[in-house]
N, C-alpha and C positions, 0 to 999 in steps of 0.2 A: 641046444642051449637050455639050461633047466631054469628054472623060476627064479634062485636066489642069483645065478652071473646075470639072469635078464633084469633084477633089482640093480642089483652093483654098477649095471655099465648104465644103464638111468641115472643112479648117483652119481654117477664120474663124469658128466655130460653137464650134468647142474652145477655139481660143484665150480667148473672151471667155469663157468658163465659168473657163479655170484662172487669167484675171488678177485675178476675183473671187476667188481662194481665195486669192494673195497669198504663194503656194510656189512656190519654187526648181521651175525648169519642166526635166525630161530630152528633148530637142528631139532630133527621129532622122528624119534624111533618108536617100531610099536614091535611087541610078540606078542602073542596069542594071552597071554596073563596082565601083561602092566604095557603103560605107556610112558613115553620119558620126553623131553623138551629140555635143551640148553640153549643159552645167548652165549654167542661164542666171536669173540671180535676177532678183525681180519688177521690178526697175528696168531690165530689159535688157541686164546687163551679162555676158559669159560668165565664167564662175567658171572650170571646166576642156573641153574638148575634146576627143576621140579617133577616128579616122579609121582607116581602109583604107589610107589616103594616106601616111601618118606613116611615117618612115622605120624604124621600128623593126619596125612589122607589113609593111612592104614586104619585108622581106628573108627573111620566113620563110614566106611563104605564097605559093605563084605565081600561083590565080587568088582574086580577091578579093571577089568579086560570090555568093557561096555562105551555106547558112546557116552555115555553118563559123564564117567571118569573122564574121558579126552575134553569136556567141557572144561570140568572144572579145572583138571590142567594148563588147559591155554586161560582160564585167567588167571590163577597162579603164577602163570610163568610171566605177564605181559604186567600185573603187580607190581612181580620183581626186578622185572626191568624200566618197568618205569621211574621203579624207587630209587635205580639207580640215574639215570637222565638219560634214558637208551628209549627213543620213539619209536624209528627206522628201522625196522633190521628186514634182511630177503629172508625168506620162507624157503628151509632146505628142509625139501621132504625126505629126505634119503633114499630116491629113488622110489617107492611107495607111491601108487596109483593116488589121486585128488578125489577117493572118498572116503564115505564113512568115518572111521574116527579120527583119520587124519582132516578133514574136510570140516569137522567138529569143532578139532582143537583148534585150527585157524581159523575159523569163524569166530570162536568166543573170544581169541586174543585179540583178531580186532574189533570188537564190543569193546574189551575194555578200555581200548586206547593205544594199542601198535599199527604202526604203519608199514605194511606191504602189500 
């Protein structure tokens, strides 16, 4: 089994655990350049977004692939759903080991004020 089926069948393992619980899911993908973060309610639908990508953190940051960026994204992201009335949500790492810049971004989002 090579690296990305031993990611996937770790995603597929959590996934089914956090659709039982039936909460706003913080979804955080990472590659080697950007890192990405949605609030995604139990129907699938993205609630808010925030990205590496996004023009706003493109302009002030030159490389983006650091834990640097995974900070300021979780609190971007936890911002935005707080603006929206979203406290709660489970932490879907997408399968992705609990560090470094995953371990980053959830740290900062809960600084700002999510709960998982």
């Amino acid at each position: 089994m090579n690296k990305k089926n031993s990611r996937l069948k770790r995603a597929k393992k959590l996934r089914i655990k956090i659709k039982e619980s039936l909460k706003h899911r913080l979804v955080v993908h990472r590659s080697s350049r950007h890192i990405y973060a949605q609030i995604i309610n139990p129907d699938s639908c993205v609630i808010a977004s925030s990205s590496t990508l996004s023009a706003d953190y493109a302009k002030s940051s030159a490389y983006t692939g650091n834990i640097n960026s995974a900070v300021s994204i979780g609190k971007d992201i936890a911002q935005k759903a707080l603006s929206k009335g979203i406290k709660v949500v489970a932490f879907d790492r997408s399968g992705f080991k609990y560090h470094g810049r995953i371990a980053a971004l959830a740290n900062s989002a809960r600084d700002a004020g999510l709960q998982f």
